[in-house]
C-alpha positions as CSV (number, residue, x, y, z in Angstrom):
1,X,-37.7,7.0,-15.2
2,X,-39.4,8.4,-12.0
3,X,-36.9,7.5,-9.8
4,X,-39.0,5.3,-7.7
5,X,-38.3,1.7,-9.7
6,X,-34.4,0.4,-9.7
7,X,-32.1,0.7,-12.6
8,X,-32.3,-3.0,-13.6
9,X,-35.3,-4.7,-13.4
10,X,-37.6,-8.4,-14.9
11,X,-34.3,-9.8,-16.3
12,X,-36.1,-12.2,-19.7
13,X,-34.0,-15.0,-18.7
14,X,-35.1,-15.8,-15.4
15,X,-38.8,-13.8,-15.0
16,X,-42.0,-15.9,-16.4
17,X,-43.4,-13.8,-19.7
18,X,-43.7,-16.2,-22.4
19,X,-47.0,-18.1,-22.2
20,X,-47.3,-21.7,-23.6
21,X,-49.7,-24.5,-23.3
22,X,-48.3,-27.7,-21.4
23,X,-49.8,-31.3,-22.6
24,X,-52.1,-30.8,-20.1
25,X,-53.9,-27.7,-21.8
26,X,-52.7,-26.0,-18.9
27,X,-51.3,-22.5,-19.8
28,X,-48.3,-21.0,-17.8
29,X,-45.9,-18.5,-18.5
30,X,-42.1,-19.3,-18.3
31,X,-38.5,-17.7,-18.6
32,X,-36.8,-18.3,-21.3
33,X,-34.0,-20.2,-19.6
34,X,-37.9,-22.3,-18.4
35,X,-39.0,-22.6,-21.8
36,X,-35.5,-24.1,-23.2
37,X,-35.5,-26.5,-19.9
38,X,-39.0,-28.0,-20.3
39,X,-39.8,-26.9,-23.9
40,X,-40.5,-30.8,-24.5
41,X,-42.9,-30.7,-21.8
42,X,-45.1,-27.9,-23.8
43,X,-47.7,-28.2,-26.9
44,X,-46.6,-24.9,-28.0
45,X,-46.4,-20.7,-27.6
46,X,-49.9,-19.8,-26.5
47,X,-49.2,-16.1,-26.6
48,X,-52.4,-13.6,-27.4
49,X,-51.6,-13.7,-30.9
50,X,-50.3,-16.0,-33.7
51,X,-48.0,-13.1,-34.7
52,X,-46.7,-12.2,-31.4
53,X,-46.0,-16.1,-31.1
54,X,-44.0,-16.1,-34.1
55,X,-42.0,-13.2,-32.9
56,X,-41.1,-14.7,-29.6
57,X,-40.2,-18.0,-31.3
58,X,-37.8,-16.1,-33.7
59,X,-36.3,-14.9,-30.8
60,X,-36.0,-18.2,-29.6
61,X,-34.8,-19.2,-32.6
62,X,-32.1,-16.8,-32.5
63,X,-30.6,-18.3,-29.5
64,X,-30.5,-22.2,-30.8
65,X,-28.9,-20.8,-33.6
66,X,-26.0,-18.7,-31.6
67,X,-26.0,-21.8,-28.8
68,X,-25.5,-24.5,-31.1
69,X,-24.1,-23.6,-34.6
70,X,-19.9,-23.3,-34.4
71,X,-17.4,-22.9,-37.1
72,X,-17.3,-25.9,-37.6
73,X,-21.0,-26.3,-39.6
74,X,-19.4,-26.1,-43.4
75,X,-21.4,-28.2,-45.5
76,X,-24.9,-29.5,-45.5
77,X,-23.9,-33.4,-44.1
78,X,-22.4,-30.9,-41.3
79,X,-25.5,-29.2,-40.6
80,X,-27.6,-32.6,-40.7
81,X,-25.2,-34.2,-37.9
82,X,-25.4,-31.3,-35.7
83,X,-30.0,-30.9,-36.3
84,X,-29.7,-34.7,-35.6
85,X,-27.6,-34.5,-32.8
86,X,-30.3,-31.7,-30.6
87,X,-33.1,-33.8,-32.9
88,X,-32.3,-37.3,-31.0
89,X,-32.3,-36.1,-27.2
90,X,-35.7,-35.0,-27.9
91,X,-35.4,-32.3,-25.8
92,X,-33.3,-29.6,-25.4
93,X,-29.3,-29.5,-24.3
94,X,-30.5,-26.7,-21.3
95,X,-26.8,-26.7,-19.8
96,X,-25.4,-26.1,-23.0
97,X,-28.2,-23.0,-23.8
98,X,-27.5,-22.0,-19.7
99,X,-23.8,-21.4,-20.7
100,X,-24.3,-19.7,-23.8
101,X,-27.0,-16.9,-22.4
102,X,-24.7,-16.6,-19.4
103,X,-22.5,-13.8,-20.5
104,X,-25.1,-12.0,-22.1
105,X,-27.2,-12.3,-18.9
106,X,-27.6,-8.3,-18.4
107,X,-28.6,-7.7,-22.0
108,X,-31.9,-9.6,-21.1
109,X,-33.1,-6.7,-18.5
110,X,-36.5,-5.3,-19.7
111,X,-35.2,-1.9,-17.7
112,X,-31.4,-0.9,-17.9
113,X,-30.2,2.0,-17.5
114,X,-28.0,1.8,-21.1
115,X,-29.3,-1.5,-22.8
116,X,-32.8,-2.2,-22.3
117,X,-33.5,-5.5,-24.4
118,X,-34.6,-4.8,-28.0
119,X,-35.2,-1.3,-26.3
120,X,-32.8,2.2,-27.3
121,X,-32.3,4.1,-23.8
122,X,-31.5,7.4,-25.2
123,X,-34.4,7.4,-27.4
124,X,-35.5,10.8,-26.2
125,X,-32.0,12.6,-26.9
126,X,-31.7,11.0,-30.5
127,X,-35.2,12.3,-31.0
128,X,-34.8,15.7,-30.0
129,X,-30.8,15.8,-32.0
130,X,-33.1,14.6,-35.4
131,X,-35.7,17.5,-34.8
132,X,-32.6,20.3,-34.1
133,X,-31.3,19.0,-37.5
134,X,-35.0,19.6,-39.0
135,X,-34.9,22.8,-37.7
136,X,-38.1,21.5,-35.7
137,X,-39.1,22.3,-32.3
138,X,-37.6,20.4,-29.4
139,X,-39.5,20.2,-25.9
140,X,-38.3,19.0,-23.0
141,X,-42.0,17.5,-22.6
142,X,-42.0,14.0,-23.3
143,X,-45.2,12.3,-25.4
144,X,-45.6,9.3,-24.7
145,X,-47.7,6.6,-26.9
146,X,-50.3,5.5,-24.7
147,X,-49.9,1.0,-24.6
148,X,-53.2,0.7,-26.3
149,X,-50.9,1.4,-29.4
150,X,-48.2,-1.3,-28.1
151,X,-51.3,-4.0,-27.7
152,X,-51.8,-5.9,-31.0
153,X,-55.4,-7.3,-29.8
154,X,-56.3,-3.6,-29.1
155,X,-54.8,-1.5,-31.7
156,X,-56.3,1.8,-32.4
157,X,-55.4,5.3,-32.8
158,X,-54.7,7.7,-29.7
159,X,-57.1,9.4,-30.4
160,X,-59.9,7.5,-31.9
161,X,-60.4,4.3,-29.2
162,X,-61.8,0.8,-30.9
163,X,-65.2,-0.2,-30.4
164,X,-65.0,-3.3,-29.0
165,X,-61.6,-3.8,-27.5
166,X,-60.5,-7.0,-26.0
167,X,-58.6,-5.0,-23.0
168,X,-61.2,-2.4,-20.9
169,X,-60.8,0.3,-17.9
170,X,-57.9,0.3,-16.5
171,X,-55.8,-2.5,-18.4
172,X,-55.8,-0.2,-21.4
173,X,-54.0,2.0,-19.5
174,X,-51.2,-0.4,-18.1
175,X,-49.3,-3.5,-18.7
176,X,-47.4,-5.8,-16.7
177,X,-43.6,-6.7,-17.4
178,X,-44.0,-9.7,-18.8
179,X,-47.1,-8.7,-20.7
180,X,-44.9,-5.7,-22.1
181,X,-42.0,-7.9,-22.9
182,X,-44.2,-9.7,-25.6
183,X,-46.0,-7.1,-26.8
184,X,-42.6,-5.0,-27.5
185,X,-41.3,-8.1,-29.6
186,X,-44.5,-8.0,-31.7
187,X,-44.3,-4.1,-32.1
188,X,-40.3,-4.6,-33.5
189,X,-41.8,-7.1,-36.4
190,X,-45.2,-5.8,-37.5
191,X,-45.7,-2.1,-36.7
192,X,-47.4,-0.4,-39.1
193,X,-46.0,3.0,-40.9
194,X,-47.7,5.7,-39.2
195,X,-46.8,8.5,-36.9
196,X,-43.0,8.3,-36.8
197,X,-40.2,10.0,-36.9
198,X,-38.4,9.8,-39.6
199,X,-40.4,8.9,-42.5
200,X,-41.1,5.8,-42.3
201,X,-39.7,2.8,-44.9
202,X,-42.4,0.8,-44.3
203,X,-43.7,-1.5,-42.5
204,X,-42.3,-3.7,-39.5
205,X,-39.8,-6.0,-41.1
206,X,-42.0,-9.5,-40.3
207,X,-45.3,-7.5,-41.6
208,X,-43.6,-7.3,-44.8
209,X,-43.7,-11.2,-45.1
210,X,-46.2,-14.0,-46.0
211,X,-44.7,-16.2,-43.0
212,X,-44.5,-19.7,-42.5
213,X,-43.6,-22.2,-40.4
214,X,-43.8,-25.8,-39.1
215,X,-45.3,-26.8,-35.9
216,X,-44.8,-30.1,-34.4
217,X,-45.7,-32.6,-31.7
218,X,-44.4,-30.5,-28.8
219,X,-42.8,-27.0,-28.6
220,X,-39.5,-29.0,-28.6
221,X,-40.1,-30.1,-32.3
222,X,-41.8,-26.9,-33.1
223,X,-38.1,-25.5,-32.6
224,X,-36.2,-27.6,-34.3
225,X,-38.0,-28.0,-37.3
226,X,-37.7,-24.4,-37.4
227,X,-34.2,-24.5,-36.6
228,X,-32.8,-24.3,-40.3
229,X,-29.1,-24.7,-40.7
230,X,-29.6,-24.6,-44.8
231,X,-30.9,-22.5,-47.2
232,X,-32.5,-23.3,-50.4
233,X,-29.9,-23.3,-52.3
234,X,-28.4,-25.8,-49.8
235,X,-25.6,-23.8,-48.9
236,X,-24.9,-23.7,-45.0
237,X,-25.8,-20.3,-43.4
238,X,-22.5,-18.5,-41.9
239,X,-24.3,-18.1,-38.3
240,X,-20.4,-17.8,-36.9
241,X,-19.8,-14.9,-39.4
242,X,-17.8,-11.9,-37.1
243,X,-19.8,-9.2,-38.6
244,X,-23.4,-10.9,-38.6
245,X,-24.3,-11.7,-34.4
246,X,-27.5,-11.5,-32.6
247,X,-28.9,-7.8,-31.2
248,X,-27.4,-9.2,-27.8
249,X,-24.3,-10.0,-29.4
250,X,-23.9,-6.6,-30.6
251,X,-23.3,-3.1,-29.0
252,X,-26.7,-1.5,-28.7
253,X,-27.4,0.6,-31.8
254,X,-28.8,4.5,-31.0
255,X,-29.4,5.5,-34.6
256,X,-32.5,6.6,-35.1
257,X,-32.7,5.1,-38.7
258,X,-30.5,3.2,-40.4
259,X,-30.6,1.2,-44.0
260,X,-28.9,-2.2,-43.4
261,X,-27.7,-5.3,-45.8
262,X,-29.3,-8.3,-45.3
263,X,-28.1,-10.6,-42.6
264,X,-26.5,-14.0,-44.2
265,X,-26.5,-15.7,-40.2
266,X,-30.0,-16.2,-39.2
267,X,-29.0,-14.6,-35.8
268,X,-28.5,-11.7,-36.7
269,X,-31.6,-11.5,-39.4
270,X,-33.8,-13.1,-37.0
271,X,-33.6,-10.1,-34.2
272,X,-33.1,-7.4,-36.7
273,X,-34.3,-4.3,-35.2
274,X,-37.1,-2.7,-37.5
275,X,-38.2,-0.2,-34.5
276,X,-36.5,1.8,-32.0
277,X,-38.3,1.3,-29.0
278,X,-38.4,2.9,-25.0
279,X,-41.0,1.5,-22.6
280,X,-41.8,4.0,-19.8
281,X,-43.0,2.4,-16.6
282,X,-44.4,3.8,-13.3
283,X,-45.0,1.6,-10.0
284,X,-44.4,-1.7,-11.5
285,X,-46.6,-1.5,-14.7
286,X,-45.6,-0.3,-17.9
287,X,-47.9,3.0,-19.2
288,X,-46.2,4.4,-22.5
289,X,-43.5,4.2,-24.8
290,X,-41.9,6.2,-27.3
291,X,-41.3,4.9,-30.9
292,X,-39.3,5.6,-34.1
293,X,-37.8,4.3,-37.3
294,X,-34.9,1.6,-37.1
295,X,-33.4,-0.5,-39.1
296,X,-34.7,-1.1,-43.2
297,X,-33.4,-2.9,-45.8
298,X,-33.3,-0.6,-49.2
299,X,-36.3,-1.1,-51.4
300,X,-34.3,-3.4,-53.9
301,X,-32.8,-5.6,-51.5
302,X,-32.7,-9.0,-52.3
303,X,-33.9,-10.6,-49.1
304,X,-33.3,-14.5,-50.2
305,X,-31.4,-15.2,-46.6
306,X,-35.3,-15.2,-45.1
307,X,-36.6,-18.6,-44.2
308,X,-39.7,-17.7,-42.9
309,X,-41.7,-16.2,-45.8
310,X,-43.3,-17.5,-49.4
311,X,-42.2,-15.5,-52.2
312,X,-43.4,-14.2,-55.4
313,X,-42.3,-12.9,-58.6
314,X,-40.3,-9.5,-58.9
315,X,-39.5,-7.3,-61.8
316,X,-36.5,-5.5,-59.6
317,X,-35.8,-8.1,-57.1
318,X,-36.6,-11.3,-59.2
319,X,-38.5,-12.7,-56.2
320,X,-39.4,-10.7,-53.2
321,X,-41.7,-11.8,-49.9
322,X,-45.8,-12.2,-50.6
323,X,-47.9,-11.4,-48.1
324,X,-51.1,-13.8,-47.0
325,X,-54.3,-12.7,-48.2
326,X,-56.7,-12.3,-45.3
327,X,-59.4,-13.7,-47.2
328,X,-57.8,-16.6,-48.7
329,X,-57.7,-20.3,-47.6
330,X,-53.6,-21.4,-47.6
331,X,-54.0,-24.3,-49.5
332,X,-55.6,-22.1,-52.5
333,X,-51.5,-21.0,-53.1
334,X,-50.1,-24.3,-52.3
335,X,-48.0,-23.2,-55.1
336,X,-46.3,-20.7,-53.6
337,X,-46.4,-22.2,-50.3
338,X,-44.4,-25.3,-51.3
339,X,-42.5,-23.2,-54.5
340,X,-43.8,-25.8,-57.3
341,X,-44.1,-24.0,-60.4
342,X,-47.3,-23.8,-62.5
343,X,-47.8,-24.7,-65.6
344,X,-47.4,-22.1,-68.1
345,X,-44.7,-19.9,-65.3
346,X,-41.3,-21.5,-65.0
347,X,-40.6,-19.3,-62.4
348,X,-41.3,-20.7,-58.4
349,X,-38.8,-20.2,-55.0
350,X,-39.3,-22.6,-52.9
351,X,-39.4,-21.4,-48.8
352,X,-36.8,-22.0,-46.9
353,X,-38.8,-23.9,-44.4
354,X,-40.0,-26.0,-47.2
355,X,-37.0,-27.1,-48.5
356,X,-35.5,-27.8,-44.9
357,X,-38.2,-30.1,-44.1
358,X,-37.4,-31.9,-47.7
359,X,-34.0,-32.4,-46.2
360,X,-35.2,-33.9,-42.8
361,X,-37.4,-36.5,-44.6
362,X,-35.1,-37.2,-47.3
363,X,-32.6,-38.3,-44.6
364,X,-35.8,-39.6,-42.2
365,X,-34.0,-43.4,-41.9
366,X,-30.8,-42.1,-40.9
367,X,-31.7,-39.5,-38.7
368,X,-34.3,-41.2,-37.0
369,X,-36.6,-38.5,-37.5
370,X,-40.2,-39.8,-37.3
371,X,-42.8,-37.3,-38.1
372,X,-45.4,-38.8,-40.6
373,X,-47.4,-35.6,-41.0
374,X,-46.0,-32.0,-41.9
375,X,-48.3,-29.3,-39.9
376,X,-47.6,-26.2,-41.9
377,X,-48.5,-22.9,-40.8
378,X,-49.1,-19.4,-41.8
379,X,-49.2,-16.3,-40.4
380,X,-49.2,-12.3,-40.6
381,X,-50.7,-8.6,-40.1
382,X,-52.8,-7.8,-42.6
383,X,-52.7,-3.9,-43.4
384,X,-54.9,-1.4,-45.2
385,X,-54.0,2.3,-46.4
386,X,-55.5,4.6,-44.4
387,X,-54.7,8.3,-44.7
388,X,-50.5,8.8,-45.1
389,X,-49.9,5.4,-44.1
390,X,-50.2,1.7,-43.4
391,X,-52.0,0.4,-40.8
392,X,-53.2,-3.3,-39.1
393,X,-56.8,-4.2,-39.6
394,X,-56.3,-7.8,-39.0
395,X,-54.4,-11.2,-38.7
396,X,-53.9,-14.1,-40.9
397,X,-53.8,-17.6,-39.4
398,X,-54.3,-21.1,-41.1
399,X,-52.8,-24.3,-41.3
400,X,-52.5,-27.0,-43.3
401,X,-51.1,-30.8,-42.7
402,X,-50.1,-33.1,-45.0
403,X,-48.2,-36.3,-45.3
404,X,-44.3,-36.1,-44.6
405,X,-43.6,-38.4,-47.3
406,X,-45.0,-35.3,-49.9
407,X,-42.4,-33.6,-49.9
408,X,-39.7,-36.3,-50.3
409,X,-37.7,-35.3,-53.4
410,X,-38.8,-38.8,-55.2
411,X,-42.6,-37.4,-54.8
412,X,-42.1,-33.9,-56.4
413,X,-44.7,-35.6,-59.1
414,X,-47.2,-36.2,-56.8
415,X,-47.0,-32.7,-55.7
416,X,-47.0,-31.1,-59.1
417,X,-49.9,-33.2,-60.0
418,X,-51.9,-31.8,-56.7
419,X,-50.8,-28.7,-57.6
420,X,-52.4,-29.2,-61.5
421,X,-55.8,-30.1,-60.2
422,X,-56.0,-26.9,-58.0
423,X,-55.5,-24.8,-61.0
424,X,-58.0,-27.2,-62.4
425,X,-60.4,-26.4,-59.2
426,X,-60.2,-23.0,-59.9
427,X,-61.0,-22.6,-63.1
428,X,-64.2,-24.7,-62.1
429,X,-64.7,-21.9,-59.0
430,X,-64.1,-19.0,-61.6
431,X,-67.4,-20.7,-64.0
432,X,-69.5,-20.9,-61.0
433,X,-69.1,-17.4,-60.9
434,X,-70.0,-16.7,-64.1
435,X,-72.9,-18.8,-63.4
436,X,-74.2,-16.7,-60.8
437,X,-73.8,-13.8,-62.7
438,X,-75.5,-15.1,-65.8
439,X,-79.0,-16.7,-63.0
440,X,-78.7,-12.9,-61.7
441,X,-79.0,-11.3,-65.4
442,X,-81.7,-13.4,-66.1
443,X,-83.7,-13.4,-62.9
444,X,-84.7,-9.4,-63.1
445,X,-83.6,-6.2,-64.5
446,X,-81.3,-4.9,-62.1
447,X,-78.5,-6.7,-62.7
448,X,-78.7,-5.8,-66.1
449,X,-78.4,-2.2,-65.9
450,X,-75.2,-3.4,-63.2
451,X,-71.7,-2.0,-63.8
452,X,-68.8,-4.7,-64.3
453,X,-67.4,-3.4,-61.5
454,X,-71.0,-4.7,-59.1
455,X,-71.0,-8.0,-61.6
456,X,-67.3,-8.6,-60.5
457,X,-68.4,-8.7,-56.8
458,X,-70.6,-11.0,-57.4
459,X,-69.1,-13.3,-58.9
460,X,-66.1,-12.7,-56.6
461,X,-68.8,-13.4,-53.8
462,X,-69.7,-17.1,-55.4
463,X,-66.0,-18.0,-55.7
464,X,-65.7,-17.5,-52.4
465,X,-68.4,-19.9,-51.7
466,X,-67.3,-22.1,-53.7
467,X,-64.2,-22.4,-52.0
468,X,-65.2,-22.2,-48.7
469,X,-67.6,-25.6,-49.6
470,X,-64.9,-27.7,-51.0
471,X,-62.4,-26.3,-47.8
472,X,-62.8,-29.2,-45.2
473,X,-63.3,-31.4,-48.0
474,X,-59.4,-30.8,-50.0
475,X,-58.1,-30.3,-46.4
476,X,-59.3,-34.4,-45.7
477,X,-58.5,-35.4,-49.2
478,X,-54.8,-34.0,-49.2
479,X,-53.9,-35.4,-45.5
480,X,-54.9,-39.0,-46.5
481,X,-52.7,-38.9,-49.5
482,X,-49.5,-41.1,-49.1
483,X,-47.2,-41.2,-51.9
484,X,-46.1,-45.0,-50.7
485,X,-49.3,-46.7,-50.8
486,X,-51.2,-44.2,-53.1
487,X,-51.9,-44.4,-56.9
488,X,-51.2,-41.1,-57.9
489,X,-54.0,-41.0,-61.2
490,X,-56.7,-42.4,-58.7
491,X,-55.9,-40.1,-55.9
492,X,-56.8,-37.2,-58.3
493,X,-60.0,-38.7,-60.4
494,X,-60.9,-38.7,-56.8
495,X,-60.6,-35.0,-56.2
496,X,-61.9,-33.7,-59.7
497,X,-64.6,-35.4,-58.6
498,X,-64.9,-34.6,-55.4
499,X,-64.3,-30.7,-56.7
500,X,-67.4,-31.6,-60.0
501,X,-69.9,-33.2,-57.6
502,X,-69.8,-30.2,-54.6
503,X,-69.8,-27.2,-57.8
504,X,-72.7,-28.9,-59.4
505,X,-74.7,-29.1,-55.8
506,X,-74.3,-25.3,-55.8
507,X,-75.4,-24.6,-59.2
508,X,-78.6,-26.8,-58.7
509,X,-79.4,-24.9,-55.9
510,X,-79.1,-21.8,-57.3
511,X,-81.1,-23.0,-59.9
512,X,-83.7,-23.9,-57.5
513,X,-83.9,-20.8,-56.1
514,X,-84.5,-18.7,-59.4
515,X,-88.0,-17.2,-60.0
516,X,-90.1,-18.0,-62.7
517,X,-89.2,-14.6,-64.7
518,X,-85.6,-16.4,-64.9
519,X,-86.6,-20.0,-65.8
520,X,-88.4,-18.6,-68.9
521,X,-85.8,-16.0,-69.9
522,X,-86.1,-13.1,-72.1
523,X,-84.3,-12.8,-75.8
524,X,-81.2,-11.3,-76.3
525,X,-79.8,-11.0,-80.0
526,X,-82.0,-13.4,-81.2
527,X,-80.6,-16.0,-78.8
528,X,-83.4,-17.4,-75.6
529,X,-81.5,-17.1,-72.3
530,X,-82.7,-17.9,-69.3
531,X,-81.4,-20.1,-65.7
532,X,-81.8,-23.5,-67.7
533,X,-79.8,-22.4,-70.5
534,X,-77.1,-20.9,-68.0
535,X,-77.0,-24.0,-66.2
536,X,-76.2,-26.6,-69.1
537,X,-73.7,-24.2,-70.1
538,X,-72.2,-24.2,-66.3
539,X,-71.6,-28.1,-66.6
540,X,-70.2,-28.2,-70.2
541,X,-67.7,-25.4,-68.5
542,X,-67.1,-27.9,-65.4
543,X,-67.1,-30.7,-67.3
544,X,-64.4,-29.2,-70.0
545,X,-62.4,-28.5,-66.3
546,X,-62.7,-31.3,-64.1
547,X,-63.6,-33.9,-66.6
């Protein structure tokens, strides 16, 4: 520090930083001790990112969990009484949250002399003690990482600035506290792998999972159904374990990397510490910050306590996290999202947000819990190798809602079957391909002398188009289902067809398009081929899929 600024300053629990949008659309930035008090009163986080809004809430979550869960939460009937209990105020017990946070009021300070929040003070020491070890060169001149690096809308290298950034002049150069505080919660859970010391494990520990949530009516309910006291194995998590407490809980941690067993209390795995972090500041605005390795889970870890994440098969690990594609709807992996198995793999892990909301609505009538529709969402950082390391090119963000009653335990059929016609779908998408391949082949001869490799993106290219038509069109279908009203072979006749009729509208017109040269075809082997030919074979393909 330069002296100038005090010790302790913008205390988290009582300074506005996290932005939400009230039912009003109006956007204001609260406390957290706000946020808890009027969280009812709020649609939801309306932060500058999905990611950094998933970071805070963990955080959030974090505290419900160390507020609220006791000793005495042994079995699942436990846990249901105690969700209800919060559930049925509809809004938050704030004096009971006040007196928690309370004693751990001076571990909220952005700036503290010893214990910064989700900060390491001596950063700079431990740094130079690691190099001396090295036998590297230690200077007393400290580098700091300029905050265009701690922004998640403006990422870019130090030395090689973004085109188009989002932040220009002067607010590239500085951030306020509160703008700081969120952006240093996103850099814990999805910093990428580059330019640290040591070598990096990876990844930020939330970048290394295909998150997902539930988001409901008001920010209230978008907590508590993401409050989960079970995991999917339904055994009660241990959140009053003496070993396993939340990173305020615990005496700040200096190492400058450190390989950690998985958390069983959600606490304590929901602020894990994947990046030792110092912000420097100067007049009131924060300018730099130094960064380095932190806490990592070994590379065979099973990481099963996570919640949060959709999973996929593992030769080491059995299952282990799966990240979102970027260019992938969600409800193309409703599999995985919802852990249904396919047919064929009788292997599936269900999230644990998943199977918690199962819970909820198989106990709807005595609870009282009256949400109709699930609104699922997904998010992530989406990373690409560049040079020695990982780094973020983008962000994943969809949603998908569907009718509550879907995932009772009674309608598990109903999903399977939804999930049957998808596969169903995509073997239709995966001909349409071919189909476009085949009107290209015949059209000219370019694509002839085309490698597989060119063929492939083509046809990748069509898929995509494919799904991207029939998008809006599953997303309608699938919300209108209800399980309790529905007749389950009707529902999907309707979607095959649904799925038949839009495929064959994009064939047609890619058979209007073709030239002449590719109406009349050429001979190949003895065998006429040309767009007509192509075409009839497209929709004994589809037909032989969808019916």
């Amino acid at each position: 520090m330069d002296g100038k600024e005090p010790e302790m300053e913008f205390n988290l629990l009582d300074e506005p930083w996290i932005i939400v949008k009230t039912k009003t659309n109006e956007t204001k930035t609260w406390s957290i001790l706000e946020l808890f008090e009027h969280a009812h009163e709020a649609q939801g986080l309306a932060g500058e990112l999905p990611t950094q809004d998933i970071a805070i809430m963990r955080l959030l979550l974090a505290i419900m969990h160390s507020a609220f869960v006791t000793e005495k939460i042994e079995t699942v009937d436990d846990a249901i009484d105690l969700w209800t209990d919060v559930w049925e105020e509809r809004k938050f017990r704030f004096d009971e949250i006040k007196a928690y946070l309370e004693p751990y009021h001076d571990r909220f300070w952005l700036f503290h002399p010893t214990q910064p929040f989700y900060q390491s003070a001596h950063i700079k020491q431990n740094m130079d003690a690691y190099k001396a070890a090295k036998g590297k060169k230690v200077s007393s001149e400290i580098k700091w990482k300029t905050v265009a690096r701690l922004v998640g809308d403006l990422f870019q290298s130090d030395n090689a600035p973004r085109l188009f950034p989002v932040r220009t002049g002067e607010a590239q150069d500085c951030l306020t506290y509160a703008e700081a505080a969120r952006w240093l919660l996103h850099l814990n859970g999805f910093d990428d792998d580059s330019a640290k010391m040591p070598t990096p494990k990876g990844v930020g520990y939330l970048g290394q999972l295909g998150l997902i949530y539930a988001k409901g009516r008001n920010l209230f309910e978008t907590l508590m159904l993401n409050f989960i006291l079970v995991d999917d194995r339904d055994e009660v998590f241990a959140d009053n374990e003496e070993n396993s407490k939340a990173y305020w809980e615990k005496p700040v941690c200096e190492t400058i990397e450190r390989e950690i067993p998985q958390p069983r209390a959600q606490k304590d795995l929901l602020t894990m510490q994947s990046r030792r972090i110092f912000l420097h500041r100067e007049q009131g605005m924060v300018t730099g910050y130094l960064l380095t390795m932190g806490d990592y889970f070994a590379k065979d870890a099973s990481l099963l306590n996570e919640v949060m994440t959709v999973w996929k098969r593992d030769d080491t690990r059995d299952f282990a996290p799966r990240r979102h594609q970027l260019e992938s709807q969600m409800w193309r992996d409703l599999s995985s999202l919802l852990g249904m198995k396919i047919k064929n793999d009788d292997k599936a892990r269900q999230p644990g947000i998943i199977h918690w909301l199962q819970i909820l609505e198989d106990a709807a009538e005595a609870i009282s819990f009256d949400v109709k529709q699930f609104h699922i969402c997904i998010t992530g950082a989406s990373y690409s190798l560049k040079g020695a390391g990982w780094q973020i090119v983008d962000y994943v963000q969809d949603d998908l809602t569907i009718n509550a009653a879907l995932l009772a335990k009674m309608n598990e059929m109903w999903i399977q079957e939804i999930i049957d016609v998808l596969e169903k779908t995509k073997k239709a998408i995966n001909s349409f391909g071919y189909f476009v391949i085949d009107i290209a082949e015949v059209s000219g001869d370019s694509m002839q002398k085309s490698s597989q490799t060119q063929k492939r993106e083509l046809a990748k290219f069509a898929q995509e188009d494919g799904y991207y038509h029939l998008d809006q069109s599953f997303r309608r279908w699938l919300l209108c289902i209800n399980p309790e009203k529905d007749n389950l072979e009707e529902r999907t006749v309707e979607w095959l067809h649904i799925a038949k009729q839009t495929l064959l509208q994009l064939a047609q017109e890619e058979l209007d398009r073709c030239s002449e040269t590719a109406i009349v075809g050429r001979v190949k082997d003895g065998t006429v081929q040309n767009a007509i030919r192509s075409f009839r074979e497209f929709q004994y393909r589809i037909n032989k899929a969808l019916g």
